[in-house]
N, C-alpha and C positions, 0 to 999 in steps of 0.2 A: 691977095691970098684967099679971100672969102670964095670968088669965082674958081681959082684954082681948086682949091678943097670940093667945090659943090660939082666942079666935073668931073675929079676922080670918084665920088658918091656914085655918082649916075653908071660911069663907066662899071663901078664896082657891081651895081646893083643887076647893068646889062648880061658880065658876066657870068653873075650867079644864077639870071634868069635861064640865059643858054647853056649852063653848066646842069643844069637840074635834069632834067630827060634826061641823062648817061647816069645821074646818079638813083635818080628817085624813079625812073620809068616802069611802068607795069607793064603784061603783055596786054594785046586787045582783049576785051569781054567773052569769056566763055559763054555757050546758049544758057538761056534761064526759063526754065520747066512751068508750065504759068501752074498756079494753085488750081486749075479744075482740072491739071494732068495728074497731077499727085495724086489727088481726091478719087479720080477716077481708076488709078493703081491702086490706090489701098482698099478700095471698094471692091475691086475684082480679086485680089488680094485675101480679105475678107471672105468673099463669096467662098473662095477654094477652100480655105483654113475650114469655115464652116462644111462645107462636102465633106473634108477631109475627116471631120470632128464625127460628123453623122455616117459614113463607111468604115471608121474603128468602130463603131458602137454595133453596127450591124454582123460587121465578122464579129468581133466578140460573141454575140449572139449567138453568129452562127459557129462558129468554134464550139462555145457552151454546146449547144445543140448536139453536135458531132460529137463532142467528151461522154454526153449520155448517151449515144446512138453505139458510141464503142462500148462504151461499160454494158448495155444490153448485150452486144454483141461476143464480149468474153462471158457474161450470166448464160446464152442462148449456149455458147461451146460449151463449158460446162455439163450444159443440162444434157447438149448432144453426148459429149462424154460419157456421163452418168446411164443414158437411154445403152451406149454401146454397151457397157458392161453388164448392167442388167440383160439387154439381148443374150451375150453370151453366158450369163447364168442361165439363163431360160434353156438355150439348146445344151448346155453339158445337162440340165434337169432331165431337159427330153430327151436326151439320147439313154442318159441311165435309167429313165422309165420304161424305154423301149428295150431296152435288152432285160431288166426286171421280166417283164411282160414277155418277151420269146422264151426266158426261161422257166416263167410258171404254163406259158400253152405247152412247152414241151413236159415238164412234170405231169400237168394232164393229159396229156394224150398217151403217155407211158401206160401213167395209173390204168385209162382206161384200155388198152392195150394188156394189160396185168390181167385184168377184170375177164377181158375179151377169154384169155386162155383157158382161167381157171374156169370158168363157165364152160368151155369147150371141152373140157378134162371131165367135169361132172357128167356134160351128156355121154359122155363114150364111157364111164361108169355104169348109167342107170343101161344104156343101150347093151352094154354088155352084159348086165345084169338076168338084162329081163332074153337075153338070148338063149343064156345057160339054164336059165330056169332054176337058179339056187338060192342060197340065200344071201347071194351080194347081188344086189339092181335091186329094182324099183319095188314096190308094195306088194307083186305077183308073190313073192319071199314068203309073205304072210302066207299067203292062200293056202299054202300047201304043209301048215304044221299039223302033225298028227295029236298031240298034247300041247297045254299052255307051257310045260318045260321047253319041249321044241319050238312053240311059239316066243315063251322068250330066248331060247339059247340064238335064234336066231336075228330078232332084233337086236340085241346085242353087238351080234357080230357086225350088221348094218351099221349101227350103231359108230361102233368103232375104225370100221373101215371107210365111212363116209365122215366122218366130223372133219378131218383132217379138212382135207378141199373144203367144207362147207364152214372150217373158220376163216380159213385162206378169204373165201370170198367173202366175207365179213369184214377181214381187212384191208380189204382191196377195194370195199364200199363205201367205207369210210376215210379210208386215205384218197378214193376218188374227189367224195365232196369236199373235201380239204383242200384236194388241188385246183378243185374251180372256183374254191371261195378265193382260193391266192389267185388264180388266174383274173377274176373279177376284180380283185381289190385291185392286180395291178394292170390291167386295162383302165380302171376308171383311175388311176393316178397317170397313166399315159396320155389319158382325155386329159385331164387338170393338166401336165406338162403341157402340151400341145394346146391350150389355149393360153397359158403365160407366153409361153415362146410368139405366138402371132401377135398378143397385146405389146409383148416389148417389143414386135418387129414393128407395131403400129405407131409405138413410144416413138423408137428412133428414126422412123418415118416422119412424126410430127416433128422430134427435137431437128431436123435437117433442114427440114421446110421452115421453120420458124426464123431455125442461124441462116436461110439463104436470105429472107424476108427481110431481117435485121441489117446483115449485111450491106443489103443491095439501100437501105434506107439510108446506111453509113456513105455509101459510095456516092449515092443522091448530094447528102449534106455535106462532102467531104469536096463535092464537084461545086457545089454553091459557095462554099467556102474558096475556094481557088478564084472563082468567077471576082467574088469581092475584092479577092488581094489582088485580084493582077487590076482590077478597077479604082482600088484605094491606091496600088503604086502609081498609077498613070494621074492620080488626080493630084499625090505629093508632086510628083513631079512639074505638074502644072502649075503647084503650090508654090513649089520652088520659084519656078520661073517670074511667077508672079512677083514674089519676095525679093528677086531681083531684080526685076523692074522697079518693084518701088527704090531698093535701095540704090539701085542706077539714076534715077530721078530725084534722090533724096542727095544724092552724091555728088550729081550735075547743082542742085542748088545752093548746094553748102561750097564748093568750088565757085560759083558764079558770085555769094558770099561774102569767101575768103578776097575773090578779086574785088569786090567791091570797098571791102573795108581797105584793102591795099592802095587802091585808087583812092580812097577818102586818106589814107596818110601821107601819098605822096603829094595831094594838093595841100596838105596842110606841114610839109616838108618845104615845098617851094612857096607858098606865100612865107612861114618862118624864113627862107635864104632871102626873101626880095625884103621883108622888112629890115632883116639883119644888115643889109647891103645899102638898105635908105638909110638905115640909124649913124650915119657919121662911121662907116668901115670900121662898127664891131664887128672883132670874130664870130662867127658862125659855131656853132657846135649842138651835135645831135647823138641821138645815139638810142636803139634801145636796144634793152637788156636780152638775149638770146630767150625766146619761151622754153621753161622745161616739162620735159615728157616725165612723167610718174613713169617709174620704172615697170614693165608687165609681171603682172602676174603671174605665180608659176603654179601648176595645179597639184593639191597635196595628194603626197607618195605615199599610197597603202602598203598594207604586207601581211604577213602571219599565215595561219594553215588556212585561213577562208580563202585567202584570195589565192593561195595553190590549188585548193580543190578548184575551185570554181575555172581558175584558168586552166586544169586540164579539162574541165567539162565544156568548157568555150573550144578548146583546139578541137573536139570532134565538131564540131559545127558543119553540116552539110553530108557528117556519112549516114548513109542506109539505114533504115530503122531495121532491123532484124532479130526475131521474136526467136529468144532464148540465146541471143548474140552478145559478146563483150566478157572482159574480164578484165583480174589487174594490168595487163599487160596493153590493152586493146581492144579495138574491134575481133570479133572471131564471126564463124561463119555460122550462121542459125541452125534452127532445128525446125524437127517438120512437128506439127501438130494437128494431123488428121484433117485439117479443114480450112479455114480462115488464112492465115499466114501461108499453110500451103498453097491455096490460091493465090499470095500474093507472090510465089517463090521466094519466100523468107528463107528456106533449106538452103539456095544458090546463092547469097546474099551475105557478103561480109560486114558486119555491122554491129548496135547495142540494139539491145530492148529496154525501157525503162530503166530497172531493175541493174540490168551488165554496166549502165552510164552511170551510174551510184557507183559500181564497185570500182571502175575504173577512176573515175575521182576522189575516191578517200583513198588509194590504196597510194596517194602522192603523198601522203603524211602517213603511213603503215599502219590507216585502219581497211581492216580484211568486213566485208559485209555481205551474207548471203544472198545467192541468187533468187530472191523472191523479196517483190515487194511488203508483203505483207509480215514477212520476218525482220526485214527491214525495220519495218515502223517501232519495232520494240528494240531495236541494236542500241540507242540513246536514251537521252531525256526528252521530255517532253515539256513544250512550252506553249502556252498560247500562243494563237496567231497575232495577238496585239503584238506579240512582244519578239515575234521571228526576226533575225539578220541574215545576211547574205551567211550561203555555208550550210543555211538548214535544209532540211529536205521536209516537203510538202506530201501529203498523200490525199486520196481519194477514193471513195469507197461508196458503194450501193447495196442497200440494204443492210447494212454493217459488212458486205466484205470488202475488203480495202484490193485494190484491182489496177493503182498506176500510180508514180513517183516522181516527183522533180525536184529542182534543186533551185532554192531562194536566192537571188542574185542581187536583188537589191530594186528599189525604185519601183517596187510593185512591177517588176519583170522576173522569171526564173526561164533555166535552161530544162529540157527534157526529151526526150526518146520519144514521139508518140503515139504514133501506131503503124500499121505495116501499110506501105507504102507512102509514108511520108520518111521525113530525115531527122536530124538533130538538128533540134532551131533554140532560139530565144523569143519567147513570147507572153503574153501581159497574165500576169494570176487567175488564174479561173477560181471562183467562189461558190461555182454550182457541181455539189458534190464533197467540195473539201471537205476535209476532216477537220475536226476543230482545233486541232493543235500542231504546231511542227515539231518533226526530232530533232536533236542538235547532238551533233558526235565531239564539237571541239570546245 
């Protein structure tokens, strides 16, 4: 019995042996990533993250840069503004100084034309006088009195007969000098016209040249700007690829692992059958328990008026910037503004301006906000920047005038409108220039 028993053991023990590969069998070894490949992933890895880290800080930079380069550049239109309408004070000055001045040359040359006649009336007086020999004309009158009676019966008559014309020309003397003192006064306020009109021509000759100068400096910085982003995306991208290399190699060694620890259970699976099977044909029994997965995570569900606003300020993402563009309804089509934006064809351009992408985002919760940022800035409350949320709108301003507008989104990012020829983006807080507080409408 003892022999009997000890060969079904053995047989027991053979077929638990051969039974184990159909039960416990792993596949073959996936590859294993040796530790200086990894090292050398996360090191390249590394290197790009760092790129990446030092080409945001430089667009930043250069953004900052360009945000002042614009704000000059709305100060410069302004000032060209300001130069045009002084210009055209100037010429409506000059023109009514010029016609002032044709109408006092023409009062004098009348007067003196007056002058001319009554002068002309006197000599054909004395000429007639001294013809007849009487006692009307010249002094000969005298010569021929026969008493001081007749001497004066006849000055007299002179007298009387001559005053007339000789007050005429008296006031015709004085009305002359009258009209060349007005003539004078208004030539020399024609001169004084006529050098404001060239200084404002000079004015808006300089304010033009300055906004091209300003311009073209934005254009420079707005060109360097672009150079970085499409440098910074090509280096994420690297980023990326990097990052999945590592976690392709991190993935490959956590699978090579997983089979390893597999392989350590199933040898520790078949030595438990071969001992079980030597033990006098106890039963075998094994088992583990199914690993459980933690259920995922789900990401918490926002709501309220911030995140309408905000989400209609997101759906425009990518339209046309266009200066004096947008309202509740939408994008609309710009307007011209004498300069800048017209150079851009902001006029042909359906789109928001700063300002139009505010109205169009509150107007999702039926608050109405003027088209101008700087009316804007007072529509609310005002909060410290410490203490802004997503919803608020942010402003900027140079010198104290406040001159662009965007809207707080949260994570030290806001959405905004920025200037003509760019579009509606999302991009990181600018601090050079802000205003120290945010408005809050909700």
């Amino acid at each position: 019995m003892r022999v009997r028993r000890t060969g079904v053991a053995i047989i027991a023990a053979v077929m638990a042996l051969t039974m184990t590969p159909s039960a416990f069998a792993v596949p073959p070894p996936p590859p294993k990533p040796s530790d200086q490949d990894i090292e050398n992933s996360k090191a390249d890895r590394d290197s790009k993250a760092t790129k990446v880290g030092e080409l945001t800080s430089q667009l930043a930079d250069a953004e900052s840069k360009l945000v002042d380069l614009q704000a000059t550049v709305e100060l410069k239109l302004e000032d060209a503004n300001k130069a045009l309408v002084d210009l055209q004070t100037a010429r409506d000055v000059a023109d009514q100084a010029r016609a002032d001045a044709a109408a006092a040359r023409q009062e004098a040359d009348a007067a003196t034309a007056a002058i001319r006649k009554v002068r002309e009336d006197i000599d054909d007086f004395a000429a007639a006088s001294f013809r007849q020999g009487s006692t009307v004309g010249s002094m000969t009158a005298y010569f021929g009195a026969k008493s001081p009676k007749d001497l004066l019966d006849r000055a007299g008559l002179l007298n009387a007969v001559s005053s007339a014309p000789l007050d005429a020309l008296e006031r015709m003397q004085r009305a002359r000098v009258e009209q060349a003192n007005k003539d004078s006064r208004a030539r020399a306020a024609l001169n004084l016209a006529n050098e404001k009109q060239t200084a404002a021509q000079n004015a808006k000759r300089v304010a033009d040249q300055a906004t091209a100068v300003a311009e073209q400096a934005r254009r420079d910085q707005a060109g360097e700007a672009s150079q970085l982003e499409a440098f910074r995306a090509r280096t994420e991208q690297e980023l990326a690829d990097a990052q999945a290399k590592v976690g392709g190699l991190e993935s490959q060694l956590q699978r090579y692992q997983q089979w390893l620890a597999a392989k350590q259970r199933e040898d520790e699976e078949r030595a438990k059958a071969a001992a079980a099977a030597a033990a006098a044909q106890r039963p075998s029994g094994g088992g583990g328990a199914k690993p459980s997965r933690p259920a995922p995570g789900r990401p918490p569900v926002t709501g309220g008026s911030a995140s309408i606003v905000i989400a209609r300020a997101l759906s425009q993402l990518g339209v046309p910037y266009a200066w004096g563009g947008g309202n509740a309804n939408g994008p609309t089509r710009g307007i011209r503004d004498g300069g800048v934006a017209d150079s851009f064809g902001d006029y042909a351009k359906i789109g928001f301006d700063c300002s139009g992408l505010m109205i169009y985002a509150f107007a999702g919760v039926g608050i109405r906000l003027p088209h101008y940022s700087g009316y804007q800035a007072t529509s609310g409350r005002r909060v410290p920047l410490s203490q802004m949320a997503p919803g608020d709108m942010l402003f900027w301003a140079t010198r104290g005038r406040i001159h662009h507008v965007a809207m707080y989104i949260g994570n030290g990012q806001m959405v905004e409108a920025p200037y003509s020829g760019s579009r509606v983006r999302i991009s990181p807080v600018r601090y050079g220039g802000l205003v120290p507080y945010a408005t809050r409408m909700l």
